[in-house]
N, C-alpha and C positions, 0 to 999 in steps of 0.2 A: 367144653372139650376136656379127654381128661390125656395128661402125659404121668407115663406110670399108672401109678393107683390114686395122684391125684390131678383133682376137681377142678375148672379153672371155668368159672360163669360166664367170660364173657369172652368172645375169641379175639379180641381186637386188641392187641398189645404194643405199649409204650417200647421203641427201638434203644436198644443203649447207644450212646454218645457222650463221647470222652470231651470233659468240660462243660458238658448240660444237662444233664441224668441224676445230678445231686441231688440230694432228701427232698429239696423245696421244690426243684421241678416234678417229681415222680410223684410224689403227696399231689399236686394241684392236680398231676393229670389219672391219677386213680379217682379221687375225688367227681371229675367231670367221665369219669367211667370206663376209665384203661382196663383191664381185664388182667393185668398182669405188666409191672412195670421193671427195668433191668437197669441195674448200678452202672455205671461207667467202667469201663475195659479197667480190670485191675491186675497188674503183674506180680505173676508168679511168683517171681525171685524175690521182690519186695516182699512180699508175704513173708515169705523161708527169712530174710533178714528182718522181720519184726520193724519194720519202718512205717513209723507212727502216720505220717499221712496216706499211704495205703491205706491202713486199717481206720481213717477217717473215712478215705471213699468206699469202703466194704461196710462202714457201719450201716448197718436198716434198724430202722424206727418202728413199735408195734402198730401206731398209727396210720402204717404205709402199706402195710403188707396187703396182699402178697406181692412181693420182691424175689425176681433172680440177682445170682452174682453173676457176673459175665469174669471169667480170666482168663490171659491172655501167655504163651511161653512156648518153648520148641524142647526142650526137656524130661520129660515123663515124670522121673521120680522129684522132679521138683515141682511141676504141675500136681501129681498126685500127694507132696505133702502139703499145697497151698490149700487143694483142696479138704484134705481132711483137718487144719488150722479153722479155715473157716465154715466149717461144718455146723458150729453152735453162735453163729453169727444171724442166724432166726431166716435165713434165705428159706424161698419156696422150692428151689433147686438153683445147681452149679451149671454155669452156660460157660461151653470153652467156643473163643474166638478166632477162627479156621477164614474167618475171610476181610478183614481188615487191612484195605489196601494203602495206607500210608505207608511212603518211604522208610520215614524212621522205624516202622514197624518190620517192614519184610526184608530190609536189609539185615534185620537178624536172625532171619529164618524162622518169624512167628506170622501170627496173621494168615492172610492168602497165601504167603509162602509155601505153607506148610500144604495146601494142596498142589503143590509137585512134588510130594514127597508122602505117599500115600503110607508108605511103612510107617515112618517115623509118625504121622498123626494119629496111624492108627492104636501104635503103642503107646500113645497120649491120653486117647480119649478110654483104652482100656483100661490104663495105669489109675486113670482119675477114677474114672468107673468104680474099682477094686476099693480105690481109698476113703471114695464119699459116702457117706450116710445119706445124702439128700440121690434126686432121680438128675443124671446128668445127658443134659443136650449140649449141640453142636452149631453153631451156624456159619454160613459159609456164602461163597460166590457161587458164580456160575461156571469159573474156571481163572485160572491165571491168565489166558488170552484167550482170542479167537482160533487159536491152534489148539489150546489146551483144554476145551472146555469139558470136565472130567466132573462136572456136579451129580450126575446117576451113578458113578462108579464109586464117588469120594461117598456118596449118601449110602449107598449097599456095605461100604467099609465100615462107615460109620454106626450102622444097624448093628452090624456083625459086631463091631467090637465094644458095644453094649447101650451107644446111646439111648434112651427114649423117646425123643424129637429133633426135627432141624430144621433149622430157619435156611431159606434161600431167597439174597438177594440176586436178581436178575439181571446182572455185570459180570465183568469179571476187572479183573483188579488193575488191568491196565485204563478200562477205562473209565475208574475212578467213582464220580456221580454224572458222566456227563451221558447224552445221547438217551436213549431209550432201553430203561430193563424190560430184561425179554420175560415173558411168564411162561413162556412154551417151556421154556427147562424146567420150571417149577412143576409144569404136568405131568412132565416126564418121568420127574423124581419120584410125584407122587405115587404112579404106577408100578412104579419097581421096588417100593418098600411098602411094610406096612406100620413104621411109626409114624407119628402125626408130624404133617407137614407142613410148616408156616411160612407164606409167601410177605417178602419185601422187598419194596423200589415203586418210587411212582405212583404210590394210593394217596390220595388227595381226597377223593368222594367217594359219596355213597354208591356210584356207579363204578367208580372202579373195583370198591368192594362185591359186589356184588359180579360184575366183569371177572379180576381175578378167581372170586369162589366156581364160576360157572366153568371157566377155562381150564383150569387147573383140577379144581377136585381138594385143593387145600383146608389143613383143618383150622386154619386161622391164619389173621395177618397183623404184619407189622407196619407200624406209622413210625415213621421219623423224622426229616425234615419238613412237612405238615405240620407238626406239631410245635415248634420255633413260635414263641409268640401270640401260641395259641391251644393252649390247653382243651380249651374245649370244643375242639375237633373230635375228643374224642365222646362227648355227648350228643352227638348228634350223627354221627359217621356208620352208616351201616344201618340206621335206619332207612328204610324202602319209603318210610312218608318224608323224607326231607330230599327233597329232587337237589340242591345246591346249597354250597356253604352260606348259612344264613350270617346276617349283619349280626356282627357285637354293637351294644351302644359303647358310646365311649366312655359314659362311664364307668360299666362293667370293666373296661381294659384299665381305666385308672386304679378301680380297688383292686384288681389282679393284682396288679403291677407291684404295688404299695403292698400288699399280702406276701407276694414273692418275697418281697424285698425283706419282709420282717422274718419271715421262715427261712430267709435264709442268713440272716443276721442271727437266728434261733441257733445255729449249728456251728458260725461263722464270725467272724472278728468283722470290724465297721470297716477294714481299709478293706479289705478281701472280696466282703458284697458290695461295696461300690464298683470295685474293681472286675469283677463277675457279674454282674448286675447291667453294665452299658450293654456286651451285646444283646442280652435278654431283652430291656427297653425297648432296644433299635427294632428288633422283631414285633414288637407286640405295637409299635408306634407306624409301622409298614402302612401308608395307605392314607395317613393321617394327615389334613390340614398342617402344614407351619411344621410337618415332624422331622422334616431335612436340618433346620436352623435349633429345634430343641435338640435335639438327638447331638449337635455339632455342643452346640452349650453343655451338654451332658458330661458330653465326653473328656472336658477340661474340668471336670468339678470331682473331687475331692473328698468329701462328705455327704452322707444319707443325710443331714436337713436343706442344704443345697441343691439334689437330685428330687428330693421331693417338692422343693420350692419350685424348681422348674417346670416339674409333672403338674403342677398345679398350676402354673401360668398357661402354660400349652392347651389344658383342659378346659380352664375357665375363658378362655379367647375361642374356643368354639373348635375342639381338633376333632371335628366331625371328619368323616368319612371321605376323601376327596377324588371325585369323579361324581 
């Protein structure tokens, strides 16, 4: 599919996720064949104030590409200087975040918020527009509530005031991740504009891929929490000959696991991947023989030669597949 003038091979793109989106996750899952993977929600204002771990999670690696930024703010001219800061930070394009429903977020008037307030996004996603060198998209809900569900109008704004793509997750912000995203409104959107349109919520299989695409009319989709644990979802996902998520061996998940671990020790200090590291384990151990009792030993251990002592206990005891 291409947004803008550029190219993107494969439509099936890695979700950003604040706290799991790092170098090591996005690398493993382009590798197994994301089509295009996004940094974690990076703020605005941190940017404009040059705060060094911001611009740790805005860094991208040549080995990773292509990579979006995603950023996140209620502001214009501070969104559109975040964006032109990190303009030579080697991104494939600047993704601004319109539906991100945590508290801490919309209580400052960012995120979903920002779709009850159509002016004020709109001079956002223009202002960035004006300031980026790169092609900037949008993604969003399906609305702030069930009263408000304003995802065709916000997407025509959004057209209008210059994006080149939008993501629509099928929620809206009150209700969080829970219950069923709707795809209908993704169809909807589709019809009424003509940049390319990315459906998210609830793609797990090849048949909802293929479901979504028929439904909708979308020019691609997003995977997110599918992907916890599991990288290579996306080798397999959207292929028509794989009818069901095929078995990992567990070996395969132990040198995962141990790879993660080093990539992300590659970017990262030994307290920080241990520390970021447990709930990654916990996902990728989902399913596993004995993985309730390692997963609990994990969690109290301290050190990467410890966490892999235990990976390796767990694995050579047989944490085959249980069911």
């Amino acid at each position: 599919m291409k947004i803008g003038s550029l190219y993107i091979e494969k439509d099936i793109f890695l979700a950003p996720m604040a706290g799991i989106t790092d170098y090591a996750f996005r690398k493993l899952c382009k590798e197994q064949g994301a089509g295009l993977t996004y940094t974690e929600m990076i703020s605005a204002k941190a940017v404009c104030y040059q705060d060094k771990k911001t611009f740790e999670i805005a860094r991208i690696y040549p080995d990773e590409k292509p990579t979006a930024l995603q950023i996140f703010g209620s502001e214009p001219l501070v969104m559109a200087k975040a964006a032109e800061i990190l303009g030579d930070q080697g991104a494939f394009l600047i993704d601004i975040n319109m539906g991100c429903p945590a508290p801490k977020i919309v209580k400052n008037g960012e995120g979903c918020a920002l779709m009850k307030n159509l002016k004020l996004a709109g001079e956002i996603i223009s202002a960035v527009v004006n300031a980026s060198c790169l092609p900037v998209t949008v993604k969003i809900r399906k609305g702030w509530d069930m009263e408000r569900e304003n995802a065709v109008e916000f997407a025509q704004m959004a057209e209008q005031a210059g994006a080149q793509a939008i993501t629509i997750h099928g929620r809206t912000q009150d209700m969080f991740y829970s219950g069923s995203a709707d795809w209908e409104i993704i169809a909807r959107v589709k019809d009424k504009v003509r940049i390319p349109v990315i459906g998210n919520g609830d793609i797990r299989t090849t048949q909802d891929v293929l479901k979504i695409k028929r439904m909708t009319g979308c020019d691609g989709v997003m995977i997110g929490r599918a992907s916890l644990g599991n990288p290579w979802i996306f080798s397999w996902i959207g292929n028509e000959a794989c009818s069901k998520s095929p078995d990992v061996d567990p070996v395969l998940k132990h040198e995962m696991i141990l790879r993660h671990m080093q990539l992300m020790l590659d970017t990262k200090g030994e307290i920080q991947t241990v520390n970021e590291m447990r709930k990654h384990i916990a996902w990728y151990l989902k399913g596993l023989k004995n993985a309730a009792k390692a997963r609990d030993r994990i969690f109290k251990i301290n050190d990467l030669n410890g966490v892999k002592r235990e990976l390796e206990r767990l694995f050579l005891e047989g944490g085959m597949e249980d069911g």
